[in-house]
C-alpha positions as CSV (number, residue, x, y, z in Angstrom):
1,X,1.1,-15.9,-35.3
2,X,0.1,-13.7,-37.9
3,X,1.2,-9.7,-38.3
4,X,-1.8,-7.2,-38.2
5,X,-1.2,-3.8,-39.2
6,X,-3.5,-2.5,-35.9
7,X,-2.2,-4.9,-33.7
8,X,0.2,-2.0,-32.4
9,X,-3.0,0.1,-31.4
10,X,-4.5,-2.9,-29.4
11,X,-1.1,-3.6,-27.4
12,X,-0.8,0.0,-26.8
13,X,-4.0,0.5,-25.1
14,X,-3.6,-2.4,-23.5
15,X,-0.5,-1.0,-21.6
16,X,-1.9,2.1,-21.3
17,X,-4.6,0.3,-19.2
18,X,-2.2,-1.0,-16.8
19,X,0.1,2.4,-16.8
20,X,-1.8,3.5,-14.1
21,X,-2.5,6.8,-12.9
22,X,0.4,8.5,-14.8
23,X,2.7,10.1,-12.0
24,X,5.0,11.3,-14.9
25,X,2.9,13.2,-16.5
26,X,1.7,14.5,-13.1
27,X,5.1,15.2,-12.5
28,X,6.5,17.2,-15.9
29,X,3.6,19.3,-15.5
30,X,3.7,20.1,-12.2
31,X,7.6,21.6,-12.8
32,X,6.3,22.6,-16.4
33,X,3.7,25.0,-14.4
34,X,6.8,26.3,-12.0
35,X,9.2,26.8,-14.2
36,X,7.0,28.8,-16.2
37,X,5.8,30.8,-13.2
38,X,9.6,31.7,-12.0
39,X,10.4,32.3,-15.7
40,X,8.0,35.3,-15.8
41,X,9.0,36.5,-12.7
42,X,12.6,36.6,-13.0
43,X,11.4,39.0,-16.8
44,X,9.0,40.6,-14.7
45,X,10.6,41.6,-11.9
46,X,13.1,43.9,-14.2
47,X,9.8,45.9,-15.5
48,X,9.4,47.3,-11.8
49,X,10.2,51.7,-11.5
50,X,10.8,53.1,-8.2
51,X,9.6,56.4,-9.5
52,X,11.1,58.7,-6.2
């Protein structure tokens, strides 16, 4: 069996093809998207006056 420098490429795609739909990633930005949302509304939240 002989070594090709592109062979990595072919293999990857190959898995890639039988990954699936990618829950994972699905996952991380699903919890990327809410963290980032409660993040800016824990800064926020300090920013509100109660001007009496």
């Amino acid at each position: 069996m002989e070594h090709h420098p592109a062979a990595w490429l072919t293999e990857a795609a190959t898995a890639a093809q039988q990954q699936g739909s990618g829950n994972l990633l699905r996952i991380v930005l699903v919890v990327m998207i809410l963290g980032c949302a409660l993040t800016a509304w824990f800064l926020l939240r300090g920013y509100k006056r109660k001007d009496d």
